[in-house]
C-alpha positions in Angstrom: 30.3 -2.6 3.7 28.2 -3.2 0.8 30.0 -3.4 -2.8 27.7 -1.3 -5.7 28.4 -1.5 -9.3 28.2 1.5 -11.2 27.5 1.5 -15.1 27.4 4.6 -17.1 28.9 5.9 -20.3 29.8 9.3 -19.0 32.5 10.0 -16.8 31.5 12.6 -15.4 27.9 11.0 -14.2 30.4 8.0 -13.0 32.8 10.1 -10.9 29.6 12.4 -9.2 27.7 9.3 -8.0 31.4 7.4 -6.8 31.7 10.2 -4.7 28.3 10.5 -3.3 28.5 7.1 -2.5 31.7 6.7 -1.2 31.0 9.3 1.2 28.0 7.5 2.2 30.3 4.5 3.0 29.5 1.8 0.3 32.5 0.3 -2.0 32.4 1.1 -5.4 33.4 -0.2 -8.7 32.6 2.0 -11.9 32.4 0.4 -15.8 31.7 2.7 -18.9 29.0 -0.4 -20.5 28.1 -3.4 -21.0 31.1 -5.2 -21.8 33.0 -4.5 -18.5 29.9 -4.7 -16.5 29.5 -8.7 -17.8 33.2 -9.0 -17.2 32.6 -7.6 -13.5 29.4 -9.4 -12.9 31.1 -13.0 -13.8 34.3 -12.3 -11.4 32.4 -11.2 -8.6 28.8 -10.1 -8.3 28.3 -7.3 -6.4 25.4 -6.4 -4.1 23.9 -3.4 -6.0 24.1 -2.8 -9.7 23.5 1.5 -10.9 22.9 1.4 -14.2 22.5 3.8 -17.0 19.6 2.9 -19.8 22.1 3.7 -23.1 25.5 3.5 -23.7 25.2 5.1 -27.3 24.1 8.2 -28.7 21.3 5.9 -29.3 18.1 6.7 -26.9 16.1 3.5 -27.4 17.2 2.1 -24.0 17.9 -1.5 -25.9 21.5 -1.7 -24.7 20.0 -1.2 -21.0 17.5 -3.4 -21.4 19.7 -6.0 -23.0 22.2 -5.6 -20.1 19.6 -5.9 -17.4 18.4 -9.2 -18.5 21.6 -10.7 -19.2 23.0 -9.5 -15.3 19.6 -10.9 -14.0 20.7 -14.7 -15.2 24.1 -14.2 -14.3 23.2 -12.6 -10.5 19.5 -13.1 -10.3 19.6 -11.6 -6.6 21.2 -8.4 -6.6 19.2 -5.6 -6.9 19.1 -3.1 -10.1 18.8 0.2 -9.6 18.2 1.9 -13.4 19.3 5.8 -14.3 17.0 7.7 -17.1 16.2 11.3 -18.1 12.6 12.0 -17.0 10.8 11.9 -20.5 12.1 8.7 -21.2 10.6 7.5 -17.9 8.6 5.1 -20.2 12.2 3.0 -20.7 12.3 2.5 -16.7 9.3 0.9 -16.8 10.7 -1.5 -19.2 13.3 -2.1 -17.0 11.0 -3.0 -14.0 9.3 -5.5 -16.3 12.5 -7.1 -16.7 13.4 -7.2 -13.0 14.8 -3.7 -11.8 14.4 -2.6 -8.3 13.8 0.8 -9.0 14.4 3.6 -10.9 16.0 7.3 -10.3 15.5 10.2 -12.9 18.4 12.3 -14.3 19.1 14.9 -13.1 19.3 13.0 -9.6 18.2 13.9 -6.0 20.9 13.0 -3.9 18.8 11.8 -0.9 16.3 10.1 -2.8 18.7 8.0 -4.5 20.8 7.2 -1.2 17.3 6.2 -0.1 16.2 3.9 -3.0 20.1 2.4 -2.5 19.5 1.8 1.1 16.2 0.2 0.5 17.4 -2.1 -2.0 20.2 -3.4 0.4 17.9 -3.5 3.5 15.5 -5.6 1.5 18.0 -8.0 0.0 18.8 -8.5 3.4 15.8 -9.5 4.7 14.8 -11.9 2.3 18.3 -13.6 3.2 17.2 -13.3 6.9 13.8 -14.8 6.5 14.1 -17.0 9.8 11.1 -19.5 11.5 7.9 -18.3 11.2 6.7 -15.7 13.0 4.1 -16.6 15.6 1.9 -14.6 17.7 3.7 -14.8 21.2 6.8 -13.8 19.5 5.0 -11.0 17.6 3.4 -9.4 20.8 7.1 -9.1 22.4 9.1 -7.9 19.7 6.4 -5.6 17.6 3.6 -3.3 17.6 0.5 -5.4 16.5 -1.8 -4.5 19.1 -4.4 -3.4 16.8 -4.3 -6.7 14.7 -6.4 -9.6 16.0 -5.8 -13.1 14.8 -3.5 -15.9 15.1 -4.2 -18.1 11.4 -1.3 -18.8 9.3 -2.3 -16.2 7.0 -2.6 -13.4 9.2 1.0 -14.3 10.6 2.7 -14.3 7.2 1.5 -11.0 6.5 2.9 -9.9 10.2 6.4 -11.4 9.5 6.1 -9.5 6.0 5.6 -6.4 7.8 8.1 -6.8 10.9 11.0 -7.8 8.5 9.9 -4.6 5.4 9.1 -2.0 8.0 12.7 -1.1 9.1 13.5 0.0 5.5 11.7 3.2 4.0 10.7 1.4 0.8 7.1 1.9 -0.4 4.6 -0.1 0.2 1.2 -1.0 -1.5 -1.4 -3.6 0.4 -3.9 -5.0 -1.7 -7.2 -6.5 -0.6 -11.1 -6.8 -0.6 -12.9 -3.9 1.7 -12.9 -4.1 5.6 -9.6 -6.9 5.5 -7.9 -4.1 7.6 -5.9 -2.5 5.2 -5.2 0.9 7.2 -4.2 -0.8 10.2 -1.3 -2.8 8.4 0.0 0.2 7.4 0.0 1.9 11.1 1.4 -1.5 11.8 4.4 -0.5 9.2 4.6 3.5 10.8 4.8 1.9 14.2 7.0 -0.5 13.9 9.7 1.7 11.4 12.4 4.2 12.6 9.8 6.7 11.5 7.4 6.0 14.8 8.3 9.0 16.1 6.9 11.2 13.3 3.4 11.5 12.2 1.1 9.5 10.4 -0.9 11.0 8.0 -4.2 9.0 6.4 -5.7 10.4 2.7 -8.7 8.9 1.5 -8.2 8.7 -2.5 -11.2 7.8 -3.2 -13.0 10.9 -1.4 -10.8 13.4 -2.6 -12.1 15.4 -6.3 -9.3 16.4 -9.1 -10.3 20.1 -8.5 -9.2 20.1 -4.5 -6.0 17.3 -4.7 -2.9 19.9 -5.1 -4.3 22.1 -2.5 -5.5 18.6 -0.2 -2.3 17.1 -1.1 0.2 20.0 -1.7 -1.7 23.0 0.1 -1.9 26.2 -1.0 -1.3 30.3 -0.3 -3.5 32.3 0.8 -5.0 34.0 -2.6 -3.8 31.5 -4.6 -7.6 30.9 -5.6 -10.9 32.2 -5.3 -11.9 31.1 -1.7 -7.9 30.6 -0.6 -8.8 33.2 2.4 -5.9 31.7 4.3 -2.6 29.5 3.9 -3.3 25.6 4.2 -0.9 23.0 4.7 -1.4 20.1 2.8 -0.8 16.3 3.4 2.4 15.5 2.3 4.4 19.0 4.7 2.0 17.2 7.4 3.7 13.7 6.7 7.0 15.2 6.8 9.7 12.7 8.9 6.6 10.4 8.8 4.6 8.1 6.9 1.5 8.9 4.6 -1.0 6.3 3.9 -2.8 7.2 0.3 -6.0 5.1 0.7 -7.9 3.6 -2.6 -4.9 5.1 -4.4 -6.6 3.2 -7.4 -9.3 6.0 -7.7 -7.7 8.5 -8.0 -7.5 10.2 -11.7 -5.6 10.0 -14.3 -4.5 14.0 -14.3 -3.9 13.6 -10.4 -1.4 10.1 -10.5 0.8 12.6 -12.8 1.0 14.7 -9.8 1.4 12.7 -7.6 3.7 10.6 -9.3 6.0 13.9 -9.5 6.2 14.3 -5.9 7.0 10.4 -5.2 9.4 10.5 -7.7 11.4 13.7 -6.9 10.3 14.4 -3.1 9.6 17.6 -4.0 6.4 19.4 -4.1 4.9 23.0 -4.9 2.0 24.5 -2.9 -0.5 26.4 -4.9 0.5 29.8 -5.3 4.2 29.7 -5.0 6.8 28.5 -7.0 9.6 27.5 -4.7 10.1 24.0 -4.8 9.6 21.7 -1.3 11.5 19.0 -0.1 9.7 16.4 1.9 10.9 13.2 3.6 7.7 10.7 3.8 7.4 6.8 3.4 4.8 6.3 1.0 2.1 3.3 2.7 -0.4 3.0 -0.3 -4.0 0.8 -0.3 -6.4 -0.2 -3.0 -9.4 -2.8 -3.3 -8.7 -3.2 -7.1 -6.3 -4.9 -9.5 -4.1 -2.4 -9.7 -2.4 -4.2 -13.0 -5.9 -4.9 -15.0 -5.9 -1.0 -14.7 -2.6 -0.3 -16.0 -3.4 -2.7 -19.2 -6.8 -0.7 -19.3 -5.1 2.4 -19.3 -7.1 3.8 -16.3 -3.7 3.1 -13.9 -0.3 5.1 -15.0 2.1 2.0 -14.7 5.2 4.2 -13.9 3.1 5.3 -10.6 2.2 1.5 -10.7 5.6 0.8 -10.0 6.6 4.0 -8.4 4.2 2.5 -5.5 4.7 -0.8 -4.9 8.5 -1.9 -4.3 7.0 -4.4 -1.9 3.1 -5.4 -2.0 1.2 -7.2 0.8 -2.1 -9.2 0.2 -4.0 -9.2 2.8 -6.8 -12.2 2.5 -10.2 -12.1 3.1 -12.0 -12.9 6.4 -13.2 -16.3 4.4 -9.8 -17.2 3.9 -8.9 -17.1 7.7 -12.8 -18.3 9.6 -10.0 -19.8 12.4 -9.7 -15.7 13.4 -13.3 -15.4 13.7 -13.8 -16.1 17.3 -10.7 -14.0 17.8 -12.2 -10.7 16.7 -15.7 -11.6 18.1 -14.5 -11.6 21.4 -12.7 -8.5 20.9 -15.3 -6.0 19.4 -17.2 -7.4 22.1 -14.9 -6.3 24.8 -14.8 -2.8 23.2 -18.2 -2.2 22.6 -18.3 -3.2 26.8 -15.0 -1.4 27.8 -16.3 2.1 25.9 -20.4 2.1 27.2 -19.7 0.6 30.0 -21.5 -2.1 29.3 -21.1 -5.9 31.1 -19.1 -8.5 29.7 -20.4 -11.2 27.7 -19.9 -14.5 26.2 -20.6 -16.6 23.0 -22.0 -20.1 23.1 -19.6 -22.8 20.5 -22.8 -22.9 18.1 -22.8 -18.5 17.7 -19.3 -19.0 17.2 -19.9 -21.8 14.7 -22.5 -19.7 12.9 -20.2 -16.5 12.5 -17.9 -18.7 11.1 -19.9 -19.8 8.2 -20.8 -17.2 6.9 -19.8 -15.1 4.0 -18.7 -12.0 5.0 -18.3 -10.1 1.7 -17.9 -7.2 3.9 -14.7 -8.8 5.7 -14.1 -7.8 9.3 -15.6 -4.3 9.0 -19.4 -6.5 8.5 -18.3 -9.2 11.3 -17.1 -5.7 13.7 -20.9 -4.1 12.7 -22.9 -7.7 13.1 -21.0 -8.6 16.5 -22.0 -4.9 18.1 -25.5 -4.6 16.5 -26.6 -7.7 18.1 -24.5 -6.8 21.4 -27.2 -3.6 21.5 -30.1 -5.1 20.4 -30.1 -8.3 22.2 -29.2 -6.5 25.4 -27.9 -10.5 26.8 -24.9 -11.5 28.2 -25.0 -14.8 26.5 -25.1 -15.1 22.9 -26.6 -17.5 20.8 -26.5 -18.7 17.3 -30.1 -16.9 16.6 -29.1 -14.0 18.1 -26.6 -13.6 15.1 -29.7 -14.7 12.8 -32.1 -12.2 13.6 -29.6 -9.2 13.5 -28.2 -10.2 10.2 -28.5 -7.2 7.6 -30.9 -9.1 5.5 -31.0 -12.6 4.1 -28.9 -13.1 1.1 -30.5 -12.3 -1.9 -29.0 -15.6 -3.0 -28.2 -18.9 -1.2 -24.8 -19.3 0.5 -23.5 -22.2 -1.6 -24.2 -20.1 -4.6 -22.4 -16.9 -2.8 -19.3 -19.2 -2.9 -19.2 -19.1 -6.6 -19.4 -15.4 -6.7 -16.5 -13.1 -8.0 -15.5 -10.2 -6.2 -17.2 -7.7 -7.8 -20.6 -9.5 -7.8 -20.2 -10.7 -3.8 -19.9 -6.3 -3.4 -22.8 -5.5 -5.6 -25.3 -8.2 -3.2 -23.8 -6.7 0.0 -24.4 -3.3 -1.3 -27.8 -3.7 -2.7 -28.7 -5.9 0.5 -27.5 -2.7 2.6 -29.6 -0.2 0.4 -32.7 -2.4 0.9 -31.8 -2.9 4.9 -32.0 1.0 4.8 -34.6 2.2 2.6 -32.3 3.4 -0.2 -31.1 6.0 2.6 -27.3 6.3 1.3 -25.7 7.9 4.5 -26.7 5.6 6.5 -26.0 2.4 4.2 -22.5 4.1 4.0 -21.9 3.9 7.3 -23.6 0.1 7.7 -20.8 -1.0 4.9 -17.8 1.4 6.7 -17.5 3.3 3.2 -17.8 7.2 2.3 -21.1 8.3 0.7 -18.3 9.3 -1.9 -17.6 5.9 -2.3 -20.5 4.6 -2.1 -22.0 6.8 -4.8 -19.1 5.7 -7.3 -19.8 1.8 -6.7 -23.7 2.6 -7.2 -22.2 4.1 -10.9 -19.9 1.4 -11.1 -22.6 -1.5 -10.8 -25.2 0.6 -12.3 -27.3 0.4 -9.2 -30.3 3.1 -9.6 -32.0 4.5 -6.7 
């Protein structure tokens, strides 16, 4: 039974949380501040800490933040959950710069903070439980990771990630260059959670414009708007008892993270056009291709969403960072593209497989998928070669491969995308669907890299 540490100057927030815990089955132990919590902390550290951000009349938060750092030297390991009135939500953040788990708002929900105390236990519990690593025999028995092809290191520290964090409900944000396979770690996580049972609900961010998100998101009544000829259910009711996967979460606007940040926070959401509050119970799987934290310096990313979303992050690497799982996923578009047109089986020579594994790939496994079954259709063989590959490429790299290598991010997706355009005579639906990106997308990465038409 796991011990939890309670620290808050009022008695009365002290005694309503010791009974909502107790009654969830934990062990409690309550201090008024920072004195007794010290004193508590050095006898005998307890698993979870609940603290308050002020002890004073004083709303600064210094006494919490000073507490927090001192209880991470003393117990660097136990988990700190931090307690703060909503408009001082700016404190909390504070706090998870110095290490806190989480945070709850005052007043509290009852279920969301059980869930955010469960999450913080599960997790500590893993990482103690970290075991040999995972390999793919023992993957394929005990998990759900059909979909994912591969067997490189990488890929199987990111599948032991997943398989020990998707028990727990905790939110999870996967980071990573387009086409690395993003959306199908986070089915991997629905699947392979207690939640497999519910639905799995995909939102595409980046597609989505300010004006439609509370009625995409949060739906609306029929009337609530001009054109609202009928009531619409939006994302999150569809998630409910399920997971929902917020795609290229890091373009979405400013105005909309507030939103959205309220719903996360509270589980609660109102549909357009009436007033009741909503309750909804939904694991939060986010993705984004950007730097998440360069935005939240630049002011573009709220960081209270920032860490709203990401209690656990997974990197996934790029296809360059793992050639070994080339041949891996060769062979296997190729055996779907045969399975679904009926199509005969067929086989690459060592030096095709050679090739594909030298080159680039700024488009990740989306480009190797759309390469392998291009020159599948084309070629019409059953044997592929290394030129076969060559001549089906999307163009020839505006630049030579050594000098790709040196390439940042950003300039590796500008040459794919103006290689794409030229492939396709600036036709942008089509280039959208070569790269495996909306035209929505697409168009904002054409104003992003100030690429004219």
């Amino acid at each position: 039974m796991a011990r939890i540490l309670i620290i808050d100057d009022d008695a009365g927030v002290r005694s309503s949380l010791g009974f909502l815990l107790k009654r969830a089955g934990y062990q409690l132990e309550s201090v008024p501040g920072p004195k007794e919590a010290i004193q508590v902390v050095r006898e005998q550290a307890p698993q979870l800490i609940l603290m308050d951000m002020n002890f004073t009349l004083t709303t600064t938060g210094e006494e919490g933040i000073r507490l927090l750092r001192q209880v991470k030297v003393l117990c660097p390991d136990v988990p700190v959950i931090l307690m703060t009135a909503w408009g001082s939500i700016s404190l909390a953040v504070q706090g998870m710069q110095a290490g806190a788990f989480d945070f709850i708002t005052k007043p509290w929900n009852n279920l969301v903070l059980l869930k955010s105390v469960r999450n913080a236990l599960d997790l500590c519990e893993q990482k103690e439980d970290t075991g040999a690593p995972l390999n793919r025999t023992e993957a394929d028995a005990k998990f759900h990771f059909e979909k994912i092809v591969g067997q490189s290191p990488a890929l199987m520290n990111i599948l032991g990630t997943v398989s020990r964090i998707a028990p727990t409900t905790a939110s999870v944000l996967i980071t990573g260059e387009s086409g690395t396979g993003k959306e199908l770690i986070a089915e991997a996580i629905h699947e392979n959670s207690s939640r497999s049972d519910g639905p799995f609900v995909k939102v595409n961010l980046g597609g989505l414009s300010q004006s439609l998100f509370e009625s995409e998101m949060f739906g609306h009544k029929k009337g609530a708007f001009t054109d609202a000829y009928m009531d619409r259910v939006g994302r999150f009711e569809m998630a409910n008892g399920g997971t929902i996967f917020l795609d290229e979460i890091g373009d979405l606007e400013l105005s909309s993270q507030v939103k959205l940040l309220r719903v996360l926070q509270d589980q609660t959401f109102e549909v357009l056009g009436d007033s009741r509050p909503r309750k909804v119970d939904v694991r939060v799987v986010s993705a984004t291709n950007r730097d998440l934290s360069a935005m939240v310096g630049a002011h573009t990313f709220r960081e209270d969403l920032f860490y709203r979303i990401n209690l656990i992050t997974v990197h996934l690497p790029a296809l360059r960072e793992r050639r070994e799982d080339i041949p891996l996923l060769a062979h296997y578009f190729a055996q779907k593209l045969s399975e679904t047109n009926g199509l005969p089986m067929v086989e690459f020579s060592s030096e095709a497989l050679g090739y594909l594994q030298q080159l680039p790939f700024p488009g990740n496994i989306r480009e190797l998928k759309n390469l392998v079954e291009r020159t599948l259709l084309v070629s019409g063989k059953q044997r592929i070669e290394a030129e076969d590959f060559q001549q089906n490429e999307l163009a020839q790299p505006l630049a030579p491969k050594s000098a790709l290598e040196g390439l940042t991010l950003e300039e590796l997706e500008k040459q794919t995308i103006l290689r794409t355009l030229e492939k396709y005579d600036r036709n942008l639906k089509q280039a959208a669907q070569a790269l495996g990106i909306s035209r929505a997308s697409l168009y904002r990465r054409l104003e992003k890299y100030k690429i004219e038409l």
